[in-house]
C-alpha positions in Angstrom: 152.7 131.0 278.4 154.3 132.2 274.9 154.1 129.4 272.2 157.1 131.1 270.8 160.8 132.1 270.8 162.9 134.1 268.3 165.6 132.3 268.9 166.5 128.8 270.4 168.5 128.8 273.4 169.0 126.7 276.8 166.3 126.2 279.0 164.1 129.8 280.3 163.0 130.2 284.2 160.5 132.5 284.5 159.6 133.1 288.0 156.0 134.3 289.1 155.6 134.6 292.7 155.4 131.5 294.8 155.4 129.8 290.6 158.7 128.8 289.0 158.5 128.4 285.3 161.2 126.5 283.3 160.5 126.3 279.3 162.2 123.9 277.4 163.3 126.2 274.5 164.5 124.7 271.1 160.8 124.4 269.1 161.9 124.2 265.7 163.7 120.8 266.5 160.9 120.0 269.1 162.8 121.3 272.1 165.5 118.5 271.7 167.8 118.6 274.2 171.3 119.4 274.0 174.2 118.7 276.2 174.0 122.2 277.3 170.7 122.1 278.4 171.6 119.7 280.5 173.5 121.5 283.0 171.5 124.7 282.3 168.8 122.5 284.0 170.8 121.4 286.8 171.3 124.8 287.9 167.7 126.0 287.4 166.8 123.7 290.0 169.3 124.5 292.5 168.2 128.3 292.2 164.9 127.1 292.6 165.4 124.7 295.4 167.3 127.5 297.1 164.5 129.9 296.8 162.6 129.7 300.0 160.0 131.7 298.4 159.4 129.1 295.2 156.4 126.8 296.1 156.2 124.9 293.0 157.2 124.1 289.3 156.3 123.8 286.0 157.9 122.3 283.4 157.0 123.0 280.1 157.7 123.5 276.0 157.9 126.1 273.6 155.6 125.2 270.6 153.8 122.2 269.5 156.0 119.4 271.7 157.3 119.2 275.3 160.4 117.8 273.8 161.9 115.4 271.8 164.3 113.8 274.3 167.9 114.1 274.1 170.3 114.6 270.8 170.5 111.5 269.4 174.1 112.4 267.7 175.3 112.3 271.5 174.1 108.9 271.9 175.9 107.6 268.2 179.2 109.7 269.3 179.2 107.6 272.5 178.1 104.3 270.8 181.1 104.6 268.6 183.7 105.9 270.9 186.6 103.6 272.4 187.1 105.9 275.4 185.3 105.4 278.7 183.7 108.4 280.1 180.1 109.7 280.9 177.4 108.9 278.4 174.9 111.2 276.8 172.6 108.6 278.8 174.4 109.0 282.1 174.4 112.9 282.2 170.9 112.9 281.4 169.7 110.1 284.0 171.3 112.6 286.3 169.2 115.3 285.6 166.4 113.7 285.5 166.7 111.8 288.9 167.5 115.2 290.4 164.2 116.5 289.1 162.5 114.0 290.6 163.9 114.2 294.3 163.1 118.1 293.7 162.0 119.5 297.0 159.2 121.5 295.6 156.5 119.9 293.9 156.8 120.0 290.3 153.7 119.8 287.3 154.9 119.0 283.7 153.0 120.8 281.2 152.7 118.2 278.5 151.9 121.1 275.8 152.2 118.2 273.1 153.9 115.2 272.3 156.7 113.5 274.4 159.6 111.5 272.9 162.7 109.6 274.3 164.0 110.6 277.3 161.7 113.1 277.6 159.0 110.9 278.1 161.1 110.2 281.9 162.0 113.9 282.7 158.0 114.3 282.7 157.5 110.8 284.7 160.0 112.7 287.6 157.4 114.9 287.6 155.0 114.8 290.5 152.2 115.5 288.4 151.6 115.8 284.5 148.6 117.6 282.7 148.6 117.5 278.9 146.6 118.2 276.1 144.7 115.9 274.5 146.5 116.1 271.3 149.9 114.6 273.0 151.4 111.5 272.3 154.5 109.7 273.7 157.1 107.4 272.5 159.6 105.1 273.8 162.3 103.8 270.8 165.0 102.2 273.1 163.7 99.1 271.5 164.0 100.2 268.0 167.4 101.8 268.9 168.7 99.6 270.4 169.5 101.2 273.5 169.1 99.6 276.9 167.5 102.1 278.9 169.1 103.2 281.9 168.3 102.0 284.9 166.3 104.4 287.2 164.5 105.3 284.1 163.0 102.0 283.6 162.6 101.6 287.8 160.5 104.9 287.5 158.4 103.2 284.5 158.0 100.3 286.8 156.8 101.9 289.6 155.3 104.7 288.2 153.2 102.9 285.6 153.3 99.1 286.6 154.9 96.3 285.1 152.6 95.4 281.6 152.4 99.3 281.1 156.4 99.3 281.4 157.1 96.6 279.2 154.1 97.7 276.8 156.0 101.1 276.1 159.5 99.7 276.4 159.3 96.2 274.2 156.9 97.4 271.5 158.1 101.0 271.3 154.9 102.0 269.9 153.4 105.4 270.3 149.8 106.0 272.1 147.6 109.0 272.2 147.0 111.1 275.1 144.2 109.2 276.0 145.8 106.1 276.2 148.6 108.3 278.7 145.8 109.0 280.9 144.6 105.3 280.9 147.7 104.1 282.2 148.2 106.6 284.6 150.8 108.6 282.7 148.5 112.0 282.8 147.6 113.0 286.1 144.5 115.1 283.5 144.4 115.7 280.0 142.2 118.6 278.9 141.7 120.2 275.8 144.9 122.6 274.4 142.7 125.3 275.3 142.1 124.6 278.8 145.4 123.4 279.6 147.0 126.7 281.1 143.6 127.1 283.5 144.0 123.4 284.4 147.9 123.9 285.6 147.7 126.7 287.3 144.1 125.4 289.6 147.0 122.5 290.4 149.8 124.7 291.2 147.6 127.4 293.3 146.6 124.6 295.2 150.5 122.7 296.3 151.9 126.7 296.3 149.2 126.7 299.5 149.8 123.9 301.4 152.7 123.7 303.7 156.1 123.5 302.1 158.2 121.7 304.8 155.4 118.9 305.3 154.8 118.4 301.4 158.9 118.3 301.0 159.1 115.6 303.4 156.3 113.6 302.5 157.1 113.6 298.7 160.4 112.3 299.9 159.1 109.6 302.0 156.7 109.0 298.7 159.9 108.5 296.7 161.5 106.1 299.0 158.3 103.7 299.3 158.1 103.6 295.5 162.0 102.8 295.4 162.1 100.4 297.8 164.6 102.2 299.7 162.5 104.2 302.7 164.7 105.9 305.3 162.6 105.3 308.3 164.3 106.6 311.2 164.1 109.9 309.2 160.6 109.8 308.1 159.8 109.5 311.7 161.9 112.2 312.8 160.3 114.2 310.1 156.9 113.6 311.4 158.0 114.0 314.6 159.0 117.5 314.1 156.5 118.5 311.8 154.0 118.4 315.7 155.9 121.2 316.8 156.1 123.0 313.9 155.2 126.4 313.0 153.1 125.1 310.0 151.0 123.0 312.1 150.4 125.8 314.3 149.1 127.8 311.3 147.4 125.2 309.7 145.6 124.4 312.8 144.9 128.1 313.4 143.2 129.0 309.7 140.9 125.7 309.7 139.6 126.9 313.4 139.4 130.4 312.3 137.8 129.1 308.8 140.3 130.7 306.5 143.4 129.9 304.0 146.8 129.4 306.1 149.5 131.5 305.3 152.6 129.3 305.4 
């Protein structure tokens, strides 16, 4: 993974076999996120989720932070604009909800410190693994934004109630290992051991059978939301017992060897 870029620039996708790679890509202002990068993202993940052949992804940052969360000077040019249209907010809560209904499984690589919005594109993540020198940060509250709405239902849900309102009301930043208390790491490692620790995760979900985990991680979703389509997820199960992956699966584990989905 390169620490480095000569020049800024939207958003990279680097694809490794079953591996998609996307690298936030602005380091000198800690990967902040322009409205550019914004719809560069969107269409990453449509490639990606087009790809048959993609299994997973990583989300990552170029240099010392994941990211700084969005451009603030989009925020103030909405605050102080008489015109309706979409908000900086809006156009971001839309990329971020569309990372999280992502039908591969995704990993954020929490290379360092997390800030903003950016601390919710990594929540959409199924799974985050950071350093132990991270730290995130919620200003809203010192801003005085109110957050947007499926941002702070993913908080909720994700984290709990105290942990939401912890980060939200007091807008205070923690440490990595205060991340991992609350259940915002899924494993925080040392810098050094970060890229090993990532890519044990994301050999094991670019094994396991795609259709299955895309269906579950949907159900998943739902439950947390509140908003499970049932007749589907039965339908879904349903299926999966005539499936080719189950015949595989069932095939390696009688044959005592890896299926090949």
């Amino acid at each position: 993974m390169s620490d480095a870029a000569e020049t800024a620039s939207t958003p990279l996708l680097d694809i490794d076999g079953a591996r998609a790679t996307i690298r936030l890509n602005r380091p000198r202002h800690l990967n902040r996120l322009q409205a550019e990068d914004l719809g560069e993202l969107l269409k990453l993940f449509d490639r990606i989720e087009a790809d048959a052949a993609i299994r997973v992804l990583v989300l990552t940052g170029t240099g010392r932070a994941f990211s700084a969360g969005y451009d603030l000077n989009s925020v103030a040019e909405r605050a102080v604009s008489a015109r309706e249209r979409q908000s900086a907010g809006s156009a971001f809560e839309v990329v971020v909800n569309r990372l999280e209904d992502l039908g591969v499984p995704t990993i954020c690589r929490l290379n360092g410190g997390v800030y903003g919005g950016s601390t919710d594109l990594a929540l959409a993540c199924d799974f985050r693994i950071g350093a132990d020198t991270a730290e995130m940060f919620m200003p809203a509250a010192r801003l005085g934004l109110h957050y947007y709405t499926s941002g702070i239902k993913r908080y909720v849900t994700r984290l709990g109630v105290d942990n939401a309102k912890m980060l939200f009301l007091t807008a205070q930043r923690i440490s990595a290992p205060e991340m991992l208390r609350i259940g915002y790491l899924t494993a925080m490692v040392a810098p050094e051991l970060l890229d090993e620790e990532v890519d044990k995760l994301a050999n094991i979900l670019a094994g396991n059978a795609p259709i299955a985990m895309r269906g579950m991680k949907r159900a998943i979703n739902e439950f947390a939301r509140g908003a499970l389509d049932e007749d589907a997820a039965d339908r879904r199960h349903r299926e999966s017992m005539r499936s080719d992956e189950i015949k595989e699966g069932i095939k390696a584990f009688a044959e005592k060897r890896s299926p090949r989905f």
